[in-house]
Structures are given as C-alpha cells and as structure tokens.
N, C-alpha and C positions, 0 to 999 in steps of 0.2 A: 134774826136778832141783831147781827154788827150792823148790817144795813141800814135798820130801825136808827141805832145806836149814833152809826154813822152821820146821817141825813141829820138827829138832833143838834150834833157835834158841831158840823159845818154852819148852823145857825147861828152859833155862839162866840163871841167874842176870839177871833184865831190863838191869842196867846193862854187864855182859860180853855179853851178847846184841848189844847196840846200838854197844857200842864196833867189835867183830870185824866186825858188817855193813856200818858207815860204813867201817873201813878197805876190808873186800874191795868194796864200789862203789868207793871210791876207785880203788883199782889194777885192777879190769877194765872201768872204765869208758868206756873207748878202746881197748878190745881186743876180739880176736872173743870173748871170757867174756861180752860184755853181751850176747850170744843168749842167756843163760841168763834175765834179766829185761824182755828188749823185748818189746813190745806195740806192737800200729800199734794206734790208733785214728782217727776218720775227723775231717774238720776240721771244723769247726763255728765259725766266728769270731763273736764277740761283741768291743764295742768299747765301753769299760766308763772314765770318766773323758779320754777318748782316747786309753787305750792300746789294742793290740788282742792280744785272746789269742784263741792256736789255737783252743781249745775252754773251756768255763765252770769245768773243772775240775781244782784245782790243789790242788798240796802244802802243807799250813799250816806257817807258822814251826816250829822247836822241833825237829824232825828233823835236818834238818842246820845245824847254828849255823853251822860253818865254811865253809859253804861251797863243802866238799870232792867233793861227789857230784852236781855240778847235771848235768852231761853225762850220771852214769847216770838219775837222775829223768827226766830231760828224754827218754831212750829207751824209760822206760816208757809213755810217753804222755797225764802232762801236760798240761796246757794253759797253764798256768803253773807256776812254783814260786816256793816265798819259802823264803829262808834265813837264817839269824838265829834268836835273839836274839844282836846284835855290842852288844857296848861298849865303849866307847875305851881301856881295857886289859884286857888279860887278864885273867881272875878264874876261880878253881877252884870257883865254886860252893859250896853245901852239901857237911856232911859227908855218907859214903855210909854204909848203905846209904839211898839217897834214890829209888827208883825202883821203885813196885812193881804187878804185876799181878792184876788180880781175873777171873780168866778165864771163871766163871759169869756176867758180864755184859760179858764183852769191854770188860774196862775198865781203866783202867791210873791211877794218882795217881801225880804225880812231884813230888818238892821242888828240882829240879836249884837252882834260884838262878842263873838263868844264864851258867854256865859255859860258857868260850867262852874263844878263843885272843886273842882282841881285832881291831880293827875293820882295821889295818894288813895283818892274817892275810888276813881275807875279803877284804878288795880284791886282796892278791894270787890269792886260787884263784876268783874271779870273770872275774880276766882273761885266768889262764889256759882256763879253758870255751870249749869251741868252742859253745856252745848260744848262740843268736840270736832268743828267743821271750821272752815276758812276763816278767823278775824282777824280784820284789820282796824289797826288803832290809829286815829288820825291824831296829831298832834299840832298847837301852834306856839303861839308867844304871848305872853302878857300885855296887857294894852300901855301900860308903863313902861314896860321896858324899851329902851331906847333901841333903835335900828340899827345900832354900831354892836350892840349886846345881844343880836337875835338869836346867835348860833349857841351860845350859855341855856336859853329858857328852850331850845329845843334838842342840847345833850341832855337835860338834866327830865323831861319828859323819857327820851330815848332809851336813855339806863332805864328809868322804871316800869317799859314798857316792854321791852324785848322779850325777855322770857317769856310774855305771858300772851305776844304778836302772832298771828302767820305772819304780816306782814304790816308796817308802819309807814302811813301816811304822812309827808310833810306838808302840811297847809302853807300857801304861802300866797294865796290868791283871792282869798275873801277881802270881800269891798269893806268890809266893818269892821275893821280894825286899820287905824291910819297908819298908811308907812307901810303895809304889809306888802303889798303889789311893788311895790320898787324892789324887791328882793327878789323877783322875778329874772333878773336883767344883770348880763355880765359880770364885774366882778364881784359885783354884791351875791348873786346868784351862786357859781364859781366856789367863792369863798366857805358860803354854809355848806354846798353838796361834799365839799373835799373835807371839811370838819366830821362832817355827819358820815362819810364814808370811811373817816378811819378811827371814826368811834364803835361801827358798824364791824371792822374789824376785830378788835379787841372787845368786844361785845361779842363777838361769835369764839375766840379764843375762851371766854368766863365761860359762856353759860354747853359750850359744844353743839349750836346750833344756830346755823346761818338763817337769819329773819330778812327779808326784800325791804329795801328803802325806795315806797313809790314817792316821787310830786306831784302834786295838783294844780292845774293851773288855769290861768281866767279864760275866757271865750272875747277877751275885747283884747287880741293882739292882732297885729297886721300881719301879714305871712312873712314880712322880714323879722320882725318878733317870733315868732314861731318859732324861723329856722333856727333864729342867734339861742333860743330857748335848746332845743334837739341836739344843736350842735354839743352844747353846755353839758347836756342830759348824756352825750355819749361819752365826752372828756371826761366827766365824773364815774362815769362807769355804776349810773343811777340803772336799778334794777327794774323800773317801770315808770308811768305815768299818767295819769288820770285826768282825762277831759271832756268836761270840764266844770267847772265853778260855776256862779251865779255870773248874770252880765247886768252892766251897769247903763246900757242901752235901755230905753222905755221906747223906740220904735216902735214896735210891734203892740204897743198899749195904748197910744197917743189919746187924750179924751177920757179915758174909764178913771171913775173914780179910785182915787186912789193912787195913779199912777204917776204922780210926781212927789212920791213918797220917796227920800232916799233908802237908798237901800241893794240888794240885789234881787233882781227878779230871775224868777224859777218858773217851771211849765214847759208848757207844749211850745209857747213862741217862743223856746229857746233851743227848739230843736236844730234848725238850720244854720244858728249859730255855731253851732257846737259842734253838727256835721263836718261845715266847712273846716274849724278846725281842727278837726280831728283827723281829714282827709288831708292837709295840710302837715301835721307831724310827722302821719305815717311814712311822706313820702323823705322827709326831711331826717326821719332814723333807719328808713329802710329795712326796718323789718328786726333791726339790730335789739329793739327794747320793747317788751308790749304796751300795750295800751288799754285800757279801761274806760269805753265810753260812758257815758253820764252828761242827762242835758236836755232836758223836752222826750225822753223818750216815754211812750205814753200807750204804745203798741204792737203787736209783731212786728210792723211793715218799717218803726221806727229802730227797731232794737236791729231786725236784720238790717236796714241803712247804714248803722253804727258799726256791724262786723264788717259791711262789705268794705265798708269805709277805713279798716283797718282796728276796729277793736278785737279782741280776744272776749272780753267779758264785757259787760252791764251794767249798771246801776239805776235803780228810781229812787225816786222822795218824793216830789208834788205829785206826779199822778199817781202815789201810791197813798197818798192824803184823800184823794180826790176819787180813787177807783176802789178802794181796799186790797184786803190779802189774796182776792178772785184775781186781781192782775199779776201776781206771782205765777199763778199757776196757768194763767193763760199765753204768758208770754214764755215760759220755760218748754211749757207743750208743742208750743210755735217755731220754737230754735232748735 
C-alpha cells in the first residue's frame, strides 16, 4: 500500500506531493494507519557527542520543518530524527514553484527559503510526541534579518529549543537564504559559535542539562575552507558537525530538465561531493569532534563510505523520498 501510495505521490506536483504526505503522517501517525509505514529495525546504539542514538541512522533536517510527523518517522525505524529548519518567526519562504525533481538521478533541487510556521509551532508538536529517542532541532535566521543580527534570531531559537533538544543544529549553509553562507567563514563564523556557546552554557546551568551544539555546513568549500571551517569548529569548542548541505554545483545534472533551476540540489549525485568533504574535515579535526554524514547517501555501500570516511552517524532525505521507510531498515541492517 505505501508503495502504491508512493509511486502516485512522485507523479504529482513535488511541493503538493510533500504537503499531502506531511499532513497524512500527521494524522495516522498515532493510529493503527502507521502499519502502513513501520518498519522495526534492530538496535544498534552508538553514543555520538553523549547523546545515544538507537541506531546510526537518521532523518536529515528539511523534511519535516514543523515538527509535525516525528512520532510517524520515529515508526519507521529511525535512529534519530531532526526536524527543522525553525525560526523565531514564521516565514512563507520563496515563491513557488520552488521544488523540483530530476528523477534520472534520483535528485531533487529546492529553493524552499525556509519556510516554516516558526520556532513557538515546533515546541508545541515536539511536546506533543510521544517519541523518546535522539532529536535533533535544526535552527536558522529569518530571511530579514540582517547578517550583522544573525546570532539574535539564533539565541532566541536556542532558548526555546534546548530543553526540549538531544541536540541543536546550527544551519548556516542553506543556499536559500541570502547571506546565509557567508557566516560560514572566520570571524563571522567565530563570532556566532562563541555567542551560541556561552548561551549553551547558561542554558545548561537553567535547565541541568547539557544539549550538543552541532553545524552544518555546505559541500561547495575548497579544502582551504574546510580546514579554516575545523580549525573555527575546534576554537569554539563546537560539539559536532554535520556534512553536509545541499550544493549549489549542477555538474552532475547538465542537460536534465530542470536543472538550471536555482536552488540546492540533493541526491545521489551529491554523494561524492560530500564524501570528499567529509574526508576532508575529518582529517582537519582529527578525530577531536564527530561528524554526521549526509549527502547522496542512497545505500549500504554509500553510508559505510561516509563512516569510513570519518562519520559516526547518518543521515537521508532524497533517497528516503525516492526509496521509502524500506531504506531505513535496509541500511541500518547493513551497518
């Protein structure tokens, strides 16, 4: 029946595809309907910054922003999920159409602009979940707010997220939001980790419990970017990092409908990207901070590539668009 469900889904318009699916997880997510998408998968714990997750492999940001579906994810077999991008207000994103599929490479480029119901939303449908495993809350900025004011729209996310975190994601590498990438880089970089790290502090003093501050960051840096990124990540005494993001590269799509769409492109052709850097970081933090691959990974051969290469944990999205809840449980079985 998902399969059925599925194959309709991918015919339809990609941004009415995704709206209709987030609603229907929503509403049978607690009801006997989620036999239509659970999966057991077997446990496998890893224990990653000192959080511990079920198993190594989790749902990347950008799926569900709001929130809304962690209880059905969390049936499919998970090891973690993260949900987000939140930001401290509500924002409609880019105009549509902004979401589109290259289905010759099981690839997808989106301009969303983070649209999202705002950060007040997700705390409420966080606390409604009955799920009691790994989440992580990705957070970013406001598309107004100015790039001198970044580190404001992502304390004031922070506070409202920590108690309710394993662990909080700083976005700061999505294509679609302008100005956002430049916050990647020295002292702009610098500036917000060392804010957010002794908010991180007194944040752990309120609530008596230490939550991880990971980054995320893009797949289009040169390995002198990389390094100057690692070195930044150790100075801050940031607790993880996550790579990577969507790339802003159409290499790999030249020709296919579609693919001079702005945007960031997702998929399997972003695997190689994301290997290199990710084998890149590792050698640049040395083992000092984990790592969270994400990026074209689409199957065992690609996820163990991603450990050997120095991840700890996981992540899918397009192939998890593109294969279903079956590729949880095949790749978790794999690792």
């Amino acid at each position: 029946m998902y399969e059925l469900i599925q194959k309709t889904l991918l015919k339809c318009e990609p941004e009415k595809s995704h709206d209709f699916s987030i609603k229907w997880l929503h509403r049978t997510q607690r009801t006997p309907l989620a036999a239509f998408y659970r999966e057991t998968t077997p446990d496998k714990p890893v224990t990653v910054a000192g959080v511990t997750f079920r198993n190594p492999v989790g749902l990347a940001a950008g799926l569900d922003k709001n929130g809304e579906c962690i209880d059905a994810f969390a049936a499919m077999g998970f090891g973690f999920i993260e949900v987000g991008t939140v930001t401290p207000r509500p924002q409609a994103g880019n105009p549509k159409p902004r979401l589109f599929r290259l289905p010759e490479k099981k690839a997808i480029i989106n301009r969303m602009g983070f649209n999202n119901k705002g950060v007040d939303y997700l705390v409420e449908q966080v606390k409604a979940s009955r799920y009691d495993g790994a989440l992580g809350i990705n957070i970013g900025k406001n598309k107004d707010t100015e790039d001198a004011n970044a580190l404001d729209d992502y304390l004031i996310c922070l506070n409202k997220v920590y108690q309710y975190a394993s662990y909080v994601t700083i976005n700061i590498s999505s294509p679609n939001t302008p100005g956002l990438r430049n916050l990647q880089y020295g002292e702009a970089l610098e500036g917000l980790l060392s804010g957010l790290k002794d908010a991180q502090r007194t944040l752990t003093d309120k609530h008596g419990k230490y939550v991880p501050l990971f980054i995320k960051i893009a797949p289009d840096l040169s390995q002198e970017e990389v390094e100057s990124i690692g070195a930044s990540l150790l100075k801050c005494e940031m607790d993880g990092v996550i790579a990577t993001n969507t790339t802003l590269s159409r290499e790999a799509v030249t020709g296919l409908e579609h693919a001079q769409e702005a945007g960031g492109l997702s998929g399997e052709v972003l695997a190689e990207q994301s290997q290199l850097v990710t084998t890149q970081l590792s050698k640049a933090l040395g083992g000092k901070i984990p790592i969270i691959g994400v990026g074209g990974i689409h199957d065992v051969e690609t996820a163990k590539a991603r450990m050997q290469a120095g991840a700890q944990l996981v992540q899918v999205y397009t192939s998890f668009i593109y294969q279903g809840p079956g590729l949880i449980k095949q790749l978790v079985e794999g690792l």
